[in-house]
SEPA-398212 format. One line per 4 residues: their letters; for each residue x, y, z of C-alpha. Coordinates in pm, 1 decimal. Layout:
REM residues N
A	X Y Z  ...;
***
This chain:
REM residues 187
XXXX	13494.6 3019.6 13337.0  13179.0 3220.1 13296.7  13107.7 3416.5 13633.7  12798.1 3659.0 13703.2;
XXXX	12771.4 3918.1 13971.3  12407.3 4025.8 14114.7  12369.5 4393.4 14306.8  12073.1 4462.8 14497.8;
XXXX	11895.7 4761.3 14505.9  11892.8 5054.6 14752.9  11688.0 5008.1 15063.6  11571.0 5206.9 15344.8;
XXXX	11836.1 5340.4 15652.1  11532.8 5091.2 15854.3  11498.8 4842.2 15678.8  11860.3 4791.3 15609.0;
XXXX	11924.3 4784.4 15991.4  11617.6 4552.4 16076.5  11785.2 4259.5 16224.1  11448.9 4021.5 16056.7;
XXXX	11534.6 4122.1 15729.9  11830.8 3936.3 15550.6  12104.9 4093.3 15417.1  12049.4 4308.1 15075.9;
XXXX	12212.4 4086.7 14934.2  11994.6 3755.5 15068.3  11649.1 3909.1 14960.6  11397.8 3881.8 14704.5;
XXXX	11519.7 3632.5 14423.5  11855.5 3700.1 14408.8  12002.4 3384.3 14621.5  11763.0 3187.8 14416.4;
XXXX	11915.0 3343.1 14082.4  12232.5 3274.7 14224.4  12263.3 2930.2 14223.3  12298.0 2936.0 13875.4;
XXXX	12654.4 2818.0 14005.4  12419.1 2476.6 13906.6  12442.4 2589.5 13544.5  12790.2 2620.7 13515.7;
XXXX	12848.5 2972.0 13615.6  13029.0 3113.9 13925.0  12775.6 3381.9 14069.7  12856.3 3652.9 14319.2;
XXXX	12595.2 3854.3 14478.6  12799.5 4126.6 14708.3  12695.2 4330.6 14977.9  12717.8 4720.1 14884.9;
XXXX	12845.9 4947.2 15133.5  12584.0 5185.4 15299.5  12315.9 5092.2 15027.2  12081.0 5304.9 15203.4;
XXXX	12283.3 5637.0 15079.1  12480.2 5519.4 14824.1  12777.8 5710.5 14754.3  12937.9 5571.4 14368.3;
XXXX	13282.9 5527.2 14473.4  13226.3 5311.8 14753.0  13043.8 5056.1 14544.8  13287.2 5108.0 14225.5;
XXXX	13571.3 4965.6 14545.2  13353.1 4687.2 14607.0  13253.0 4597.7 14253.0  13635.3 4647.6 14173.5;
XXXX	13721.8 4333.1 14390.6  13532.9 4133.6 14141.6  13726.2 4061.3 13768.4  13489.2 4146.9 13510.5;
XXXX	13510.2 4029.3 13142.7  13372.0 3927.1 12850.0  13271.5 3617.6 13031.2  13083.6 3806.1 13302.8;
XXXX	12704.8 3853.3 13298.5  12606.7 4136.9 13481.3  12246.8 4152.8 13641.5  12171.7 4469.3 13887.6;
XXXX	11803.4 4559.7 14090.4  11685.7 4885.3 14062.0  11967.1 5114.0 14228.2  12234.2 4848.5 14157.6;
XXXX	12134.3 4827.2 13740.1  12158.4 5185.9 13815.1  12523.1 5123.9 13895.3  12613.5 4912.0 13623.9;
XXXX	12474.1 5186.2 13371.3  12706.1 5410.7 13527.2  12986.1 5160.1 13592.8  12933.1 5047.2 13198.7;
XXXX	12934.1 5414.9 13068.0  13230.8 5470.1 13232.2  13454.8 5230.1 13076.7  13517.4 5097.7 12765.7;
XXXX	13559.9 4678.7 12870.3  13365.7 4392.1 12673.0  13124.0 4245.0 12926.4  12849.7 3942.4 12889.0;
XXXX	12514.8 3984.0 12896.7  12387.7 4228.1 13098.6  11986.1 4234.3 13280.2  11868.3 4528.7 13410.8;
XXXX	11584.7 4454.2 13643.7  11372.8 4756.1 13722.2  11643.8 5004.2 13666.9  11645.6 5308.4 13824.3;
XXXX	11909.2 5606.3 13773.2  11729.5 5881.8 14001.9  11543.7 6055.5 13735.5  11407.9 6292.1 13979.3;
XXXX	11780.0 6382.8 14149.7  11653.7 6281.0 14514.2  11938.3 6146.1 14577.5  12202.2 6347.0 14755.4;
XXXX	12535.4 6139.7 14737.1  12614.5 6214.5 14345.2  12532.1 5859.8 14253.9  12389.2 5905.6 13929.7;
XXXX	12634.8 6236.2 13820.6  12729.2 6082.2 13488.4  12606.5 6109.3 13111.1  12496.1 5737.4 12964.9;
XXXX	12719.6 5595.0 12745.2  12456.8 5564.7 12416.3  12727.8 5279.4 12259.8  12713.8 5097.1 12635.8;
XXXX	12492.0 4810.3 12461.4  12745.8 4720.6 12177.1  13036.8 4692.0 12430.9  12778.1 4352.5 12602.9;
XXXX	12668.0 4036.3 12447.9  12302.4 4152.5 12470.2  12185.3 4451.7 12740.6  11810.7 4365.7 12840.8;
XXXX	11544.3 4563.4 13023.6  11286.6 4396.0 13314.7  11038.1 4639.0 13441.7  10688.9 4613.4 13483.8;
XXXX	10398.8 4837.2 13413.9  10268.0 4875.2 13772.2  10581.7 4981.8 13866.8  10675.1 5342.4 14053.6;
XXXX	10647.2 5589.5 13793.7  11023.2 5691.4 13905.9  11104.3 5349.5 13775.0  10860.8 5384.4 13474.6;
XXXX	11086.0 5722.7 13411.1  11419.4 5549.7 13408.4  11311.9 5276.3 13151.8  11204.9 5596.4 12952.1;
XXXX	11536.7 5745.3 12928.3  11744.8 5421.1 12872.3  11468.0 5300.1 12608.4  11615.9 5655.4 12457.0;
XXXX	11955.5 5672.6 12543.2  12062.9 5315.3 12475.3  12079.7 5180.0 12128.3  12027.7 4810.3 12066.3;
XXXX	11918.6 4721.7 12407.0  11617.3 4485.2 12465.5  11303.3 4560.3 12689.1  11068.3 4316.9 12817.6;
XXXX	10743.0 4418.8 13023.6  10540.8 4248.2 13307.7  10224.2 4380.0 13407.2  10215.5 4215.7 13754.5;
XXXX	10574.1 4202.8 13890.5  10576.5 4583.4 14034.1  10961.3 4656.5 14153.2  10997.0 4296.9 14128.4;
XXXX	11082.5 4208.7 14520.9  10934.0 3987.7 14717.2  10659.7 4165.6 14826.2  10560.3 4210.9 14469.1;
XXXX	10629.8 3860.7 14293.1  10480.2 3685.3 14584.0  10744.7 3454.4 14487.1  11146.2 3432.2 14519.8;
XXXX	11189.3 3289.4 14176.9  11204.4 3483.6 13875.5  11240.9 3225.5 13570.7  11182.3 3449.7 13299.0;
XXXX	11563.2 3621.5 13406.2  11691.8 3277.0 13443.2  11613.4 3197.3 13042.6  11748.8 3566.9 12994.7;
XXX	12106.7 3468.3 13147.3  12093.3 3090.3 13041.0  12000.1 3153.9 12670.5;
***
């Protein structure tokens, strides 16, 4: 059976504790993505320890509870495509497709936890059925910076701009649907 796992991004220590806000996990368009249990594919869209300060290992034990395969499609938000460029680089396993949706991999080394201590994998992409890029132009230039360096460190893998979709959450798409990822996974 085909499967897909989601991971959200990295919030704030407030915002993650602001009992208004759903769950990491709940927000932006990834429950709506995940119904592509509709479509035939199991979809999982855990919730990552202490997202807030991320520490690698912690989320590799979470993300280890999941089997992952060549029938797994792989889609991560900002800090979590982050993880799966890491995660990816650091194995050698035959995944699906993977979507990278405004990627980033701390290009500035703000982050404190050793996260992002590893050296990209430049075969990652041939190891997938198809790695694509979503970012969009109006974008943080931190995220502008990390499709910079995977447009140069990863051979073969696809990039597709937006102009309008900034870090593409809610707040951003003024909507919780995000089609053009849907035809990404579907197609």
């Amino acid at each position: 059976m085909k499967t897909a796992i989601i991971l959200h991004g990295m919030p704030s220590k407030e915002e993650y504790f602001d009992e208004e806000k759903p769950a990491q996990s709940n927000k932006h368009w990834l429950p709506w993505l995940q119904k592509l249990i509709l479509k035939g594919i199991l979809t999982q869209t855990p919730e990552m320890p202490e997202p807030y300060k991320p520490v690698y290992e912690k989320w590799q034990e979470t993300f280890g509870r999941f089997e992952v395969n060549k029938d797994t499609v792989l889609i991560g938000h900002s800090c979590g495509a982050g993880f799966l460029v890491r995660w990816l680089s650091e194995r050698k396993i035959k995944v699906g497709k993977v979507v990278l949706v405004a990627p980033w991999i701390d290009p500035r080394k703000e982050l404190t936890t050793g996260f992002f201590d590893f050296v990209i994998d430049h075969e990652l992409v041939s190891r997938t059925d198809g790695l694509t890029i979503l970012y969009s132009t109006d974008d943080e230039n931190v995220i502008l910076d990390t499709v910079n360096i995977l447009r140069e460190q990863l051979v073969n893998a696809q990039f597709q701009e937006f102009v309008d979709k900034g870090h593409s959450c809610l707040s951003d798409m003024k909507t919780d649907k995000f089609p053009e990822l849907l035809d990404i996974i579907v197609a």
